[in-house]
C-alpha positions, 0 to 999 in steps of 0.5 A: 523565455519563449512564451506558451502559445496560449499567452500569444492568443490570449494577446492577440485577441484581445489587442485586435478586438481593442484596435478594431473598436479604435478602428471604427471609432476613428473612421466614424468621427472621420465620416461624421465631423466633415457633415457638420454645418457650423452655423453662428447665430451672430452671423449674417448671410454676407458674413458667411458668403465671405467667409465662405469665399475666402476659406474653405471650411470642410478641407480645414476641418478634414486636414486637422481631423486626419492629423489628429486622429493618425495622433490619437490611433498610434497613442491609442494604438500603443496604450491598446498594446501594453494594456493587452500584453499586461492582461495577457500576462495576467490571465495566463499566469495561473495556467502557467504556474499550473502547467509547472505544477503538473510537469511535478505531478506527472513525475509523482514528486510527493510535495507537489501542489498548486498554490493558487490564490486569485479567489476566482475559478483558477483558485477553484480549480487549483484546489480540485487538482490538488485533492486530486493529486493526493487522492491518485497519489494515495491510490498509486501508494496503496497500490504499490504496497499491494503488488510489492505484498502480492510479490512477497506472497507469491514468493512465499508460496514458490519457497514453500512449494520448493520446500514442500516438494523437496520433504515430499520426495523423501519419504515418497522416494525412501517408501518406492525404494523399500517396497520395490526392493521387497518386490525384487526381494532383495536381500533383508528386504525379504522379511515382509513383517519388518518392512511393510510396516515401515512403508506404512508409518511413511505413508502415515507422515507423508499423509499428514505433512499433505494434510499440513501443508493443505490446512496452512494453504488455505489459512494463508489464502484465506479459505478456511472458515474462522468459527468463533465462540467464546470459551473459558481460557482456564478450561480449554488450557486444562483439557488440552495439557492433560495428554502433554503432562502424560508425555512429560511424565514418561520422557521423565520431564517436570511439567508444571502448570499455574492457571489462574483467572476465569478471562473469557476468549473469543476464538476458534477453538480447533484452531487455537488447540492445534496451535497451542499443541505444537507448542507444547509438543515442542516444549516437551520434546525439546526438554532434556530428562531431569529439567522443567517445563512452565505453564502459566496463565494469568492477566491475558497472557499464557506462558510456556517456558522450557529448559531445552536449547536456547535459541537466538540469532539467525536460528531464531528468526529461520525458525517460523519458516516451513521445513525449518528444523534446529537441525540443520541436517534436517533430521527426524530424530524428533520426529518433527516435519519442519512445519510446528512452528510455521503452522503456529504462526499461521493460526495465529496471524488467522486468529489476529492474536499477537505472540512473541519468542525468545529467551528468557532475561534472567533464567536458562530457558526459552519463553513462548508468550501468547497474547489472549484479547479480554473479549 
């Protein structure tokens, strides 16, 4: 394995610096030991003038100083180099291991995470890249559910847009057709009293599916202003229903309400009544003559079951979306624009209250339950 280039610094230094001290101590005991007069109490003049004579004291003591000390630098020397190569080694494992962890990191591999205990600085740096990591970890996560909602909500608003425009360009293209006939007055389309009320109610729709469309834009985006106060349930649910009841009646529709309690609510209480309205509008419209609307309250929880259609599947998820109509022909017959139930779930997801569809377990009919919170 070849080894990081720090690891061969860190050797080399410290195996130089060790040899250089091994270096000047020997050279020192080499200049020094020679200049050593060794001088005997015991001795006299003669003694050493023959000594003297017959050896020569500092050639002995250089020779054996040059044996010994070429023996002492090469143990030396030798003990100098495994020291420094098992102190390199050591210094610079934790930056290796460190090195390995962040190759990890870089590729954001979830588990990722240095476990370095020396209970020094290495061991507090550790710790800080690891509270890093999972900080830039988080950070990067949050992000990425941002932008992949981001790209979800703009592509709603695209499909929506798309959809909007094709409704648009029906009445739009369906009232240019009329008055231009009426202009070049052709055929029926000579009796004004007739058609020119036509083009009128076409407006009057086109009108208010713009004014739909613009209200569910800006609670999507979050510009229109929430106003909450508190209301009585029982009587904001009382006032609203009357003018249902007079549909029900003339359609020849059993409507019947049971509100019970005197809960109060937190909301906004337009919002919350257009809502509500377009549910009961459907309930209404959808119920064949003869059967039976329910409207209850009770314990937080506010009711709306109808005998029309049972709705299920595929049907039942399409029908929250914009322009989605039961019949797949997109007709008015109902007299609906697609945009009732898309613009209830608006208010709701507006108004953070929770509310659920679908088909009742035990009887024939379909259940719309709104959640109201205890405030």
């Amino acid at each position: 394995m070849k080894k990081s280039s720090i690891f061969k610094r860190t050797f080399c230094y410290s195996f130089l610096i060790m040899l250089l001290v091994i270096l000047v101590a020997h050279g020192l005991i080499w200049l020094i030991v020679p200049r050593v007069c060794i001088v005997t109490e015991e001795s006299s003049t003669e003694y050493m003038m023959v000594v003297g004579a017959e050896f020569d004291t500092e050639e002995i003591i250089e020779l054996s100083l040059l044996k010994g000390l070429i023996f002492s630098f090469v143990c030396c020397s030798l003990f100098v180099f495994i020291v420094s190569y098992y102190w390199a080694r050591i210094t610079v494992k934790p930056i290796k291991e460190m090195v390995g962890i962040t190759k990890k990191m870089a590729s954001l591999e979830p588990d990722a995470a240095c476990d370095i205990r020396t209970n020094d600085e290495f061991e507090q740096l550790s710790d800080n890249l690891n509270s890093l990591y999972k900080k830039l970890f988080y950070t990067i996560e949050q992000l990425r559910q941002q932008i992949e909602t981001t790209a979800e909500a703009e592509k709603t608003k695209i499909d929506f847009l798309y959809a909007a425009s094709h409704e648009l360009k029906t009445p739009i293209t369906a009232c240019n057709a009329i008055l231009e006939n009426m202009i070049l007055k052709v055929g029926k389309y000579n009796d004004y009293d007739r058609y020119l009320p036509e083009c009128k109610a076409m407006l009057e729709e086109l009108y208010l599916m713009i004014q739909n469309i613009l209200e569910t834009n800006r609670l999507n985006n979050g510009l229109n202003i929430i106003n909450k106060k508190k209301y009585k349930i029982k009587e904001l649910l009382e006032d609203m229903i009357i003018p249902f009841e007079m549909i029900a009646k003339a359609k020849g529709v059993n409507l019947f309400v049971s509100l019970t309690g005197e809960d109060m609510i937190k909301t906004d209480r337009d919002l919350l009544k257009k809502a509500l309205s377009n549910i009961l509008m459907n309930a209404v419209v959808y119920t064949e003559k003869g059967k039976k609307v329910d409207i209850s309250y009770r314990d937080h929880k506010l009711v709306i079951s109808n005998e029309g259609q049972i709705i299920e599947g595929e049907s039942l998820k399409e029908i929250f979306e914009p322009f989605s109509r039961l019949e797949k022909s997109h007709s008015k017959a109902y007299g609906g624009s697609g945009l009732g139930l898309y613009i209830v779930h608006t208010i709701f997801t507006a108004l953070n209250m929770e509310y659920t569809f679908g088909k009742d377990e035990h009887k024939p009919q379909m259940n719309f339950v709104i959640y109201f919170s205890g405030d």
